[in-house]
Backbone as ProteinMPNN parsed JSONL, in Angstrom:
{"seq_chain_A": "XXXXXXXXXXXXXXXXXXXXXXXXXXXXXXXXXXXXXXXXXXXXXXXXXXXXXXXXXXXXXXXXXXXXXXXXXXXXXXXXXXXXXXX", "coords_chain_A": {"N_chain_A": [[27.543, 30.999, -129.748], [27.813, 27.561, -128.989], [29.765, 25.22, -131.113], [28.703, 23.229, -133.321], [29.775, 21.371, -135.422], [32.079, 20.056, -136.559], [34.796, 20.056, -138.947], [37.215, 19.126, -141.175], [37.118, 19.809, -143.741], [35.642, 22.365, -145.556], [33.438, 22.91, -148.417], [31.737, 25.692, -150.163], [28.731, 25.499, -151.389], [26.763, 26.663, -152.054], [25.119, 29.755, -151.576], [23.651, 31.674, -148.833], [20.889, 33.649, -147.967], [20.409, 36.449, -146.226], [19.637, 36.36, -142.899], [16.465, 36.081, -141.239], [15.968, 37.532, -139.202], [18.277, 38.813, -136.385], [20.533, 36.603, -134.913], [22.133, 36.699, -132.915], [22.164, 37.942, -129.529], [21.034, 41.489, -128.884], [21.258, 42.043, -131.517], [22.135, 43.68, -133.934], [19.812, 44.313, -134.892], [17.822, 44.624, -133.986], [15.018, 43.916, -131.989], [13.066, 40.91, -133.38], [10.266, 40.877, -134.993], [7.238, 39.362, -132.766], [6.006, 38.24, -134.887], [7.858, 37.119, -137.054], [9.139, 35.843, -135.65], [8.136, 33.453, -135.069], [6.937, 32.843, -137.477], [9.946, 31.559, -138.273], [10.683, 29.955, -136.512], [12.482, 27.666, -136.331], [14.64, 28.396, -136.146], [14.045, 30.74, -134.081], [14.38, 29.0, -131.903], [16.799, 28.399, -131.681], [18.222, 30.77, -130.742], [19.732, 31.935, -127.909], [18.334, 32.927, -125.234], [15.884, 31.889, -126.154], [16.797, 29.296, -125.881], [17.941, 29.387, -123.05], [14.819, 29.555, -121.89], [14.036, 27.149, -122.654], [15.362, 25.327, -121.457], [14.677, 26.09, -118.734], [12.295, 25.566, -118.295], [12.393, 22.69, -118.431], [13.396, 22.296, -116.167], [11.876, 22.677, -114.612], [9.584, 21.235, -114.859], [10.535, 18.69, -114.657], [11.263, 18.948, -111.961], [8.953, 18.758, -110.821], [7.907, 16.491, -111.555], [9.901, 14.546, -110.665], [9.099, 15.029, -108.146], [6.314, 14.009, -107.146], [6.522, 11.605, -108.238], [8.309, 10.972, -106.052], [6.17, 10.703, -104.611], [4.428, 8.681, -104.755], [2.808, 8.787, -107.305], [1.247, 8.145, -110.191], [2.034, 8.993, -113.513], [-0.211, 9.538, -116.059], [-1.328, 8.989, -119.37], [-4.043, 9.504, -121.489], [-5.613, 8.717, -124.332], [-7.621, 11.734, -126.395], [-11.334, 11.378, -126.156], [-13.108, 11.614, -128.124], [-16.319, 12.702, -130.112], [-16.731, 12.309, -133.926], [-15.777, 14.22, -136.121], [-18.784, 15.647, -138.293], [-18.36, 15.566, -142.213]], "CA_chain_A": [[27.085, 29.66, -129.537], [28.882, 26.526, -129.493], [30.495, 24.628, -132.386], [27.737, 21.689, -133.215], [29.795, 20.24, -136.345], [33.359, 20.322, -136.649], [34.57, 19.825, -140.43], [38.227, 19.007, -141.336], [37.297, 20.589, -144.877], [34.762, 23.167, -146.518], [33.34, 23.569, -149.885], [30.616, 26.078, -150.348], [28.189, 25.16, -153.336], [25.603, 27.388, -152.233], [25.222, 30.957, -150.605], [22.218, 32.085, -148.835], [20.816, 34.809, -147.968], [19.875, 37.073, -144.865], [18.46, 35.907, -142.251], [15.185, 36.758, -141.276], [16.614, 38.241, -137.869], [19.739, 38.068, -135.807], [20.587, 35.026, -134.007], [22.934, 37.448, -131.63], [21.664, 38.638, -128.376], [21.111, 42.433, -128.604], [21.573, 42.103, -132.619], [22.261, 45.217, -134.307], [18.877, 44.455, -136.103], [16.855, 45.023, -133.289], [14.225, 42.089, -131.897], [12.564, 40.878, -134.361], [8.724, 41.045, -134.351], [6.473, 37.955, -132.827], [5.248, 37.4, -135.997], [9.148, 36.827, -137.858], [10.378, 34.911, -135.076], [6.956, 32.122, -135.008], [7.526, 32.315, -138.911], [11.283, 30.979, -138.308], [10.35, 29.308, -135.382], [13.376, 26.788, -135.905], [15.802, 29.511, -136.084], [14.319, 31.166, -132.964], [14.465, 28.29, -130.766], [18.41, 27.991, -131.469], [18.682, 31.843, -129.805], [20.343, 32.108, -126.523], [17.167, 33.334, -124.236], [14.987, 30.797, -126.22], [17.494, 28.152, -125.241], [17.312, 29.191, -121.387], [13.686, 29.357, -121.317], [13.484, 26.041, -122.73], [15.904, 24.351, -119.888], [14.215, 26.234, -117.426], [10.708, 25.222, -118.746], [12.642, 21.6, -118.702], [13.809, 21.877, -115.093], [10.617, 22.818, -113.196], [8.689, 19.706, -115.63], [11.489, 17.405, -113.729], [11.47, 18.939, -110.603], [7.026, 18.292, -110.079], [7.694, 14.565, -111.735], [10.463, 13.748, -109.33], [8.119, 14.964, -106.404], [5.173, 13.439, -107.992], [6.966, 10.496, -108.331], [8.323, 10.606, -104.901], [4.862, 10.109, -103.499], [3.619, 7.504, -105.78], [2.011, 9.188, -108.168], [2.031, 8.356, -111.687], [1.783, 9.841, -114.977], [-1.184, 8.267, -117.217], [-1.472, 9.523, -120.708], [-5.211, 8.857, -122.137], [-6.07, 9.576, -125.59], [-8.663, 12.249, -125.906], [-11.992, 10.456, -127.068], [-14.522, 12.737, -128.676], [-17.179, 12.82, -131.567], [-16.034, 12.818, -134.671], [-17.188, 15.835, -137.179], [-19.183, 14.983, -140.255], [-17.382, 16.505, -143.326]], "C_chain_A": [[28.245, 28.68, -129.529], [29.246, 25.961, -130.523], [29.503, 23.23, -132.356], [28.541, 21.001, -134.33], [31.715, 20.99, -136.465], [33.949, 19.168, -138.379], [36.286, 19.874, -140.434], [38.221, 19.487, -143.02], [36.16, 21.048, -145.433], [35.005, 23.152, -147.699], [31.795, 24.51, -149.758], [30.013, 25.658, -151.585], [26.794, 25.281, -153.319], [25.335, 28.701, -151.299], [23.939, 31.157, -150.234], [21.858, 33.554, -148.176], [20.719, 35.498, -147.08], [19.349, 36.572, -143.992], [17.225, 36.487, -141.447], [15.317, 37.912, -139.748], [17.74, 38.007, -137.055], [19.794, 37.095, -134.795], [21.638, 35.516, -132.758], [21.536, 37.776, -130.434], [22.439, 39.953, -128.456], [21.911, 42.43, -130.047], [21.512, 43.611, -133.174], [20.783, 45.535, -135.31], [17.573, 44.662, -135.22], [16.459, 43.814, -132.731], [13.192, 42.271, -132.636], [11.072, 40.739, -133.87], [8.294, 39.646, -134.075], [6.681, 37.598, -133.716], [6.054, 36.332, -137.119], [9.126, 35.405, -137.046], [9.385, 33.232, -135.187], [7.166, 31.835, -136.336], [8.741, 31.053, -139.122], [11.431, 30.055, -137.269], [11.803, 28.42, -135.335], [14.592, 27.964, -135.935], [15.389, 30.116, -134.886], [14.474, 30.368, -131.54], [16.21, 28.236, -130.749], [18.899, 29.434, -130.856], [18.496, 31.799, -128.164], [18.485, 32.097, -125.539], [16.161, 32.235, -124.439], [15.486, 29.259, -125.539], [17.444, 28.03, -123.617], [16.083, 29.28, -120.811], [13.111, 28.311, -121.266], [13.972, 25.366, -121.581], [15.356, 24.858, -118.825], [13.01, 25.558, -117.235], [11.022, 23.837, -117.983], [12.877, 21.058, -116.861], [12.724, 21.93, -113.948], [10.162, 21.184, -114.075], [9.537, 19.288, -114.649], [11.157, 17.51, -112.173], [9.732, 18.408, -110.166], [7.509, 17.174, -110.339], [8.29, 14.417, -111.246], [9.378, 14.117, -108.212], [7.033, 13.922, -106.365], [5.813, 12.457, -107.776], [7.797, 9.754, -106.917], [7.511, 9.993, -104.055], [4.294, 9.146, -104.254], [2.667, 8.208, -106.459], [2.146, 8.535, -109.345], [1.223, 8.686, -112.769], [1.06, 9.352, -116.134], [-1.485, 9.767, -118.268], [-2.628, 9.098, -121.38], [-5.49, 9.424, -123.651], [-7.285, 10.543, -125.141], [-10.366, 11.784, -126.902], [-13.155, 12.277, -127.008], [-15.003, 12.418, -130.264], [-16.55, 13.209, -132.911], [-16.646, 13.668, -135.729], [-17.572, 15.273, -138.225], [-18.246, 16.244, -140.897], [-18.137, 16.482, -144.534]], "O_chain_A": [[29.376, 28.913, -129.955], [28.668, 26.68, -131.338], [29.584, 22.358, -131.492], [28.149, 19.84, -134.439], [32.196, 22.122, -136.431], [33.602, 18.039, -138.726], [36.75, 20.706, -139.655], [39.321, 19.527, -143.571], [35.466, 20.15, -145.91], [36.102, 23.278, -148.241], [30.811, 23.96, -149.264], [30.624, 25.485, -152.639], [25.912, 24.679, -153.931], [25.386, 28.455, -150.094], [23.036, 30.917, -151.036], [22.71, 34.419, -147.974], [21.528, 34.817, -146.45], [18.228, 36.178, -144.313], [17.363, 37.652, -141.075], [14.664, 38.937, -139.553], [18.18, 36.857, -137.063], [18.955, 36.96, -133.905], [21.888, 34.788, -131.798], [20.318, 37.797, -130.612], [23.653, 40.075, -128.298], [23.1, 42.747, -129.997], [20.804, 44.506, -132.714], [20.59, 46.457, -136.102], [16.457, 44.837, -135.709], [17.143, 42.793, -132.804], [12.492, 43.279, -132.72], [10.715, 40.545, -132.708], [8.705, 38.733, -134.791], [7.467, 36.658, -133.838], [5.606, 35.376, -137.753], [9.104, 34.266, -137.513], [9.913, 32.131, -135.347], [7.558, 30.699, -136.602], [8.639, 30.024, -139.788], [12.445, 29.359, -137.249], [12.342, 28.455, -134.229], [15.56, 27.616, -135.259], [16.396, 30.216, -134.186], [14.634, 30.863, -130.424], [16.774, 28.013, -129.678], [20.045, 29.383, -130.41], [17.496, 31.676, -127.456], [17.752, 31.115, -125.418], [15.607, 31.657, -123.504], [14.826, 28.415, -124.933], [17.078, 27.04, -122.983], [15.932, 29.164, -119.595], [12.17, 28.023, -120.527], [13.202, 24.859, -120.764], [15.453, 24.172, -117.807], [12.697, 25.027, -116.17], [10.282, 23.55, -117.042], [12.648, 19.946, -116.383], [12.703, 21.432, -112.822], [10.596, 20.114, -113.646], [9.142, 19.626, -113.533], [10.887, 16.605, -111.383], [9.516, 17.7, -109.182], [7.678, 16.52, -109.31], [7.713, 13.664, -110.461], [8.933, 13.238, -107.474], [7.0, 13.053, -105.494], [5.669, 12.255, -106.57], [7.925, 8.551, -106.692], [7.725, 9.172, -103.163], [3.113, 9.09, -103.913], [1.528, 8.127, -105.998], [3.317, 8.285, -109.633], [-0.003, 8.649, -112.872], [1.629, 8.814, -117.084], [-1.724, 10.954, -118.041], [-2.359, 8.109, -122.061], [-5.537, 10.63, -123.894], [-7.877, 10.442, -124.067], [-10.444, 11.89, -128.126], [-13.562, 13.243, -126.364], [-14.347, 12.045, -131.237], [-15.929, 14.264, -133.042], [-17.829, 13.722, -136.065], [-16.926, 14.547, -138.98], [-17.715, 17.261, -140.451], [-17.718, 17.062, -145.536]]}, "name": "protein", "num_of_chains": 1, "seq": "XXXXXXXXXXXXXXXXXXXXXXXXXXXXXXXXXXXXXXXXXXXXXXXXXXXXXXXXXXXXXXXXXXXXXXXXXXXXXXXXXXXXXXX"}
């Protein structure tokens, strides 16, 4: 990955522990099951593949709203109204 924090001095003043699966591509720990990675969910969005599925996800969304938006369309957001439950 890249370098997100660049530090002109470390102190540790806390160790932790394993992590629940590897954050490599093609980790020596295998792929971890659904069930780990939805557990860790913020740890599996920062792995590689999750990262290019999200920009891809990111680049079709753009590419319909520029078209969409080419033709005059636009993008209305309504709340959703419904009954509310007794409790």
């Amino acid at each position: 990955g890249k370098v997100e924090v660049l530090a002109s001095d470390v102190k540790i003043i806390s160790r932790t522990g394993k992590l629940p699966f590897s954050m490599n591509e093609g980790g020596k720990d295998g792929e971890a099951k659904e069930e780990t990675r939805l557990r860790y969910r913020y740890l599996d969005l920062r792995r590689n593949p999750m990262q290019r599925a999200l920009q891809m996800r990111h680049r079709a969304a753009m590419s319909v709203r520029n078209y969409l938006d080419s033709q005059d369309f636009l993008e209305i957001e309504t709340p959703v109204l419904c009954r509310a439950t007794p409790e």
